[in-house]
C-alpha positions in Angstrom: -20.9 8.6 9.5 -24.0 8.8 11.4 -21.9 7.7 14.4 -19.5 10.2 13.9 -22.2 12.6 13.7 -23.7 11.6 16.9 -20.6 11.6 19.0 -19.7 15.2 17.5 -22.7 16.1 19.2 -22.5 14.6 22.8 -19.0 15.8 23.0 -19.5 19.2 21.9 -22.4 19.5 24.5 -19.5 18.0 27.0 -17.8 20.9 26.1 -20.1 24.0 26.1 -21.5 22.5 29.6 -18.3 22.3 31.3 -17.0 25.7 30.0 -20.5 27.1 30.5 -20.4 25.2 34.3 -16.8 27.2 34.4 -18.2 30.7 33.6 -20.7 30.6 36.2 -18.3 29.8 38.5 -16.0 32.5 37.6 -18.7 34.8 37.9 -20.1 33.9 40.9 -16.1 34.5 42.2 -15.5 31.1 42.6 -11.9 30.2 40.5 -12.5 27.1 38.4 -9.3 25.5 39.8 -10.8 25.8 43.2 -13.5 23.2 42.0 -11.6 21.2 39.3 -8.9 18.9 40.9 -8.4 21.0 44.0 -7.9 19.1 47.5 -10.2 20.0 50.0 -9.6 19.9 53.8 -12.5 19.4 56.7 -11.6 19.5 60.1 -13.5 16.5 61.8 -13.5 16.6 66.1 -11.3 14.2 68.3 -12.8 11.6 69.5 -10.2 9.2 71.2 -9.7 5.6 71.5 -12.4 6.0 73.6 -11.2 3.0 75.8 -11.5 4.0 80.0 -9.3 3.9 82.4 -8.2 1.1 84.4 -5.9 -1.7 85.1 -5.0 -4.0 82.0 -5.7 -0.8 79.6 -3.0 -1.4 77.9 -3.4 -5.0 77.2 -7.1 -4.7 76.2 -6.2 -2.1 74.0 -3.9 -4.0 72.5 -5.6 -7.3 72.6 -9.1 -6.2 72.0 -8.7 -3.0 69.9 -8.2 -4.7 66.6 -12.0 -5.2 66.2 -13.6 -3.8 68.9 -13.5 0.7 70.3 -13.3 1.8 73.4 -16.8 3.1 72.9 -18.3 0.0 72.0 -16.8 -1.1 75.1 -18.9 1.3 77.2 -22.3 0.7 75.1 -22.2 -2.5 76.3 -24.8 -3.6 79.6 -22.7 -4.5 82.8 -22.5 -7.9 82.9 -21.2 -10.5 86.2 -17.6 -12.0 85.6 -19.1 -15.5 84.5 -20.4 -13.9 81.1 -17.3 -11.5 81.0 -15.2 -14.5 80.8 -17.8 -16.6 78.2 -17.0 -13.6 76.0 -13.7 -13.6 75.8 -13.7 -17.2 75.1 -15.9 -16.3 71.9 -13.9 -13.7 70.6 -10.6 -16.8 70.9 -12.4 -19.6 70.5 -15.9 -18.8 67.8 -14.3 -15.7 66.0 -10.1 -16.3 66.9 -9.2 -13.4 68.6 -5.4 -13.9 68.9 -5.8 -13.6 72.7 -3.2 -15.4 74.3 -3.4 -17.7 77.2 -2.0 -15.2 79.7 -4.0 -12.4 78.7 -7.3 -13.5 79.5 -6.9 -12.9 83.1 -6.0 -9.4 82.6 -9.0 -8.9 80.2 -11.5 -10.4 82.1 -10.5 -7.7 85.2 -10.4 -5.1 83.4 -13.9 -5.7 81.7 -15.1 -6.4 85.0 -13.5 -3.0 86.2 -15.3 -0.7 83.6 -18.0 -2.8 82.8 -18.6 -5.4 85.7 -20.8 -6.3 88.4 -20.7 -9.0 91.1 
């Protein structure tokens, strides 16, 4: 019984709350199914891929743009081809990139391209 009591209580207070919380709202000219349930939209900016331009885009995109964003990519420091090329061979060989034999090449210059020094 005292149970019963108890959860008379909290849900009653439920109750007068939410129909209280609903008044408000009415009066403040806001329509309670504008709050309850309804789907909002945002607008959020483009942004891109981020990833720049040069030769072997496609492939890095590709290759390298299932972990990594374009504008990671240009947060990084330049850095000579040797350590270009140590990266890549991470990415396959320490965290197993997918990067295919053939594709390294093509990676490595276009790194070097947007990112490189000699």
């Amino acid at each position: 019984m005292k149970r019963a009591i108890i959860l008379s209580a909290v849900l009653g207070g439920a109750v007068c709350a939410w129909v209280g919380g609903a008044r408000v709202r009415a009066a403040e000219g806001v329509a309670p199914a504008q709050i309850q349930g309804s789907v909002r939209r945002i607008e959020l900016p483009e942004m891109g891929n981020g990833w720049p331009e040069g030769p072997g885009k496609d492939v890095v995109e590709v290759q390298c743009g299932v972990c990594h964003s374009g504008r990671y990519l240009t947060m990084q420091p330049t850095f000579p081809r040797k350590t270009w090329e140590a990266q890549v061979e991470k990415m396959r060989k320490v965290f197993g990139a997918p990067i295919p034999d053939q594709s390294v090449p093509g990676i490595v210059e276009y790194l070097m391209k947007v990112r490189g020094r000699e």
